[in-house]
C-alpha positions as CSV (number, residue, x, y, z in Angstrom):
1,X,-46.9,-102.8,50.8
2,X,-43.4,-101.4,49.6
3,X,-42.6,-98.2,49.4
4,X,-42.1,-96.1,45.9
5,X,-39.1,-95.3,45.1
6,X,-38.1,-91.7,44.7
7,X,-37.4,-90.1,41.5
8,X,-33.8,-89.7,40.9
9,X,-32.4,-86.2,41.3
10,X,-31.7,-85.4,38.2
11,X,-35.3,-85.0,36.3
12,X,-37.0,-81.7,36.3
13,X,-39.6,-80.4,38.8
14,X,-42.6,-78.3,37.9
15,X,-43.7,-76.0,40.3
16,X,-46.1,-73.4,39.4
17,X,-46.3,-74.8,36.0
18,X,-43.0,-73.4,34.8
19,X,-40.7,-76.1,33.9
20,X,-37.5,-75.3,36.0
21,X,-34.4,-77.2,34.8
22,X,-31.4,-78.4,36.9
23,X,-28.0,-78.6,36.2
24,X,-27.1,-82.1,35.1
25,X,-25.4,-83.9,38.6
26,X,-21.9,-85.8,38.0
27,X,-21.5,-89.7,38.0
28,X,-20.6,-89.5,41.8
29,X,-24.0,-87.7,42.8
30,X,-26.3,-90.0,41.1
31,X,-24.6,-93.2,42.4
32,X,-24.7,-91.3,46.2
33,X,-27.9,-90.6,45.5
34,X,-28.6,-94.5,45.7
35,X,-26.1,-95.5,48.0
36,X,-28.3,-92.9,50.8
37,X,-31.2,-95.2,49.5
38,X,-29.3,-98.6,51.3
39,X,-27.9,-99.6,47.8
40,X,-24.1,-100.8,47.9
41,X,-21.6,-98.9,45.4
42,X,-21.9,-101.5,42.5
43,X,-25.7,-101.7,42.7
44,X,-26.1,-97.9,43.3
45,X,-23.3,-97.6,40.0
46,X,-25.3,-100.3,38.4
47,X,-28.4,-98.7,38.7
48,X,-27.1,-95.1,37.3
49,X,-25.7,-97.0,34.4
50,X,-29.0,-99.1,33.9
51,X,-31.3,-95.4,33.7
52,X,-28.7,-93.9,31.4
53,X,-28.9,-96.4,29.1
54,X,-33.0,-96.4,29.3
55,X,-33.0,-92.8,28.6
56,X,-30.6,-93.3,25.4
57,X,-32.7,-96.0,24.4
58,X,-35.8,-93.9,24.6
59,X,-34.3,-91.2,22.7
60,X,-32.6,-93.2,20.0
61,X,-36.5,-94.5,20.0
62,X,-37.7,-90.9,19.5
63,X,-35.1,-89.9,16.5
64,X,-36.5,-93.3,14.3
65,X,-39.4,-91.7,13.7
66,X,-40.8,-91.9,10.0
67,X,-40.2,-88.2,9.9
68,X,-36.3,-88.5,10.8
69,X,-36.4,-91.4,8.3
70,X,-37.3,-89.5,5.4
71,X,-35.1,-87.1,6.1
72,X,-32.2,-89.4,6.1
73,X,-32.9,-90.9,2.9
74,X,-32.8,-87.4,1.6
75,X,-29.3,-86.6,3.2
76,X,-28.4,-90.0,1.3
77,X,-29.9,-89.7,-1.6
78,X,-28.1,-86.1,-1.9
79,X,-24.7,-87.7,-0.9
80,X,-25.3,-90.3,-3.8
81,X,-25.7,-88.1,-6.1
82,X,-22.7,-86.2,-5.3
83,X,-20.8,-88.9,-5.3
84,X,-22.2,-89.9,-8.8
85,X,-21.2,-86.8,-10.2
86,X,-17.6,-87.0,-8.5
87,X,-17.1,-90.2,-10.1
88,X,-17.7,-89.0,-13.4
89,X,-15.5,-86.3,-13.6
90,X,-12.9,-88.7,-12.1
91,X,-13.4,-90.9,-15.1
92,X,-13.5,-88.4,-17.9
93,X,-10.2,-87.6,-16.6
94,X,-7.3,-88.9,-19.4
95,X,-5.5,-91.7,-17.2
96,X,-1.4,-91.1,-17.1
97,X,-0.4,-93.2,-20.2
98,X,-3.2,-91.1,-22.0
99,X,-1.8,-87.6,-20.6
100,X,1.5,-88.9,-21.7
101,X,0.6,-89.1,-25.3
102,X,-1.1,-85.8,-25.5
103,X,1.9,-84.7,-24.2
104,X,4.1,-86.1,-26.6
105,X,1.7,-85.5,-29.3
106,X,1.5,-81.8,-28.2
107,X,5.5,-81.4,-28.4
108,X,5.6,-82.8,-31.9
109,X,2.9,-80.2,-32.6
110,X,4.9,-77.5,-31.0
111,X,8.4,-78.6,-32.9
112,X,6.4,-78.8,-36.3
113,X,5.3,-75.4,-35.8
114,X,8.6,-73.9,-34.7
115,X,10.2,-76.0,-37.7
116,X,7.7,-73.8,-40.2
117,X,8.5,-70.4,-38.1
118,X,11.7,-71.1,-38.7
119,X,11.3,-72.0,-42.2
120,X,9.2,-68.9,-43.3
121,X,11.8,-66.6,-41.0
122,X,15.0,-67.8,-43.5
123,X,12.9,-67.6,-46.5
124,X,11.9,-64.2,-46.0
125,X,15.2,-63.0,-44.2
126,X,17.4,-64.2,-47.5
127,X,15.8,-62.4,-49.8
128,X,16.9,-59.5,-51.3
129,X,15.5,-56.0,-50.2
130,X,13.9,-54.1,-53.0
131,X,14.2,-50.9,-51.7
C-alpha cells in the first residue's frame, strides 16, 4: 500500500483544542516542501500552484452562497437607483443652446429694466423743485 501524503505545512494544527495559526510560508518554502518529498522543481511548483488554486476555488465556492447573493442584489439594486436619480438630474439640466437663450433672454431683461431706471431717473431729475 502507498503511503499518505503529508499535509502541507501551511494548514493549522490543533493541539489541545486551541486552534494555533502559522504564519503563511513564502512560494519558495511550499515548493521545498515538495521537493524534500522527491518531487522535481516544476512538479513541486506545479503542485503549490494546483492547492492554491483549490483553496480559491473553495472559497470563491463559500462567498456564492444564497446569503452573499442577496446581498449583492441589494448593493445593485442601491447602485441602480442611484444612478437613476443621477440620470435625472443630468437631464433636467437646460443643455448649452438652452442656457444660451436664458442667457440672452436674461440680458434683454436686465437692459429693459436699466432702460426704465434710466427713464424714471431723467423724468424725475428734470423736474422742477417745488421747494
Amino acid at each position: 500500500m502507498s503511503q499518505l501524503p503529508q499535509p502541507p505545512p501551511f494548514e493549522m494544527k490543533n493541539n489541545n483544542k486551541k486552534k494555533k495559526s502559522k504564519k503563511m510560508p513564502s512560494p519558495q518554502e511550499l515548493v521545498s516542501h515538495y521537493e524534500k518529498q522527491g518531487m522535481e522543481t516544476q512538479d513541486a511548483s506545479l503542485k503549490v500552484i494546483q492547492e492554491l488554486q483549490g483553496a480559491l476555488f473553495r472559497i470563491i465556492a463559500a462567498n456564492r452562497s444564497p446569503k452573499s447573493a442577496d446581498v449583492t442584489s441589494a448593493k445593485l439594486d442601491a447602485i441602480h437607483s442611484r444612478l437613476l436619480q443621477i440620470e435625472m438630474k443630468v437631464d433636467s439640466k437646460p443643455s448649452y443652446p438652452q442656457a444660451l437663450a436664458i442667457g440672452v433672454a436674461a440680458s434683454g431683461l436686465w437692459n429693459a429694466a436699466g432702460l426704465i431706471w434710466n427713464s424714471v431717473r431723467r423724468a424725475t431729475s428734470s423736474s422742477p423743485d417745488s421747494s
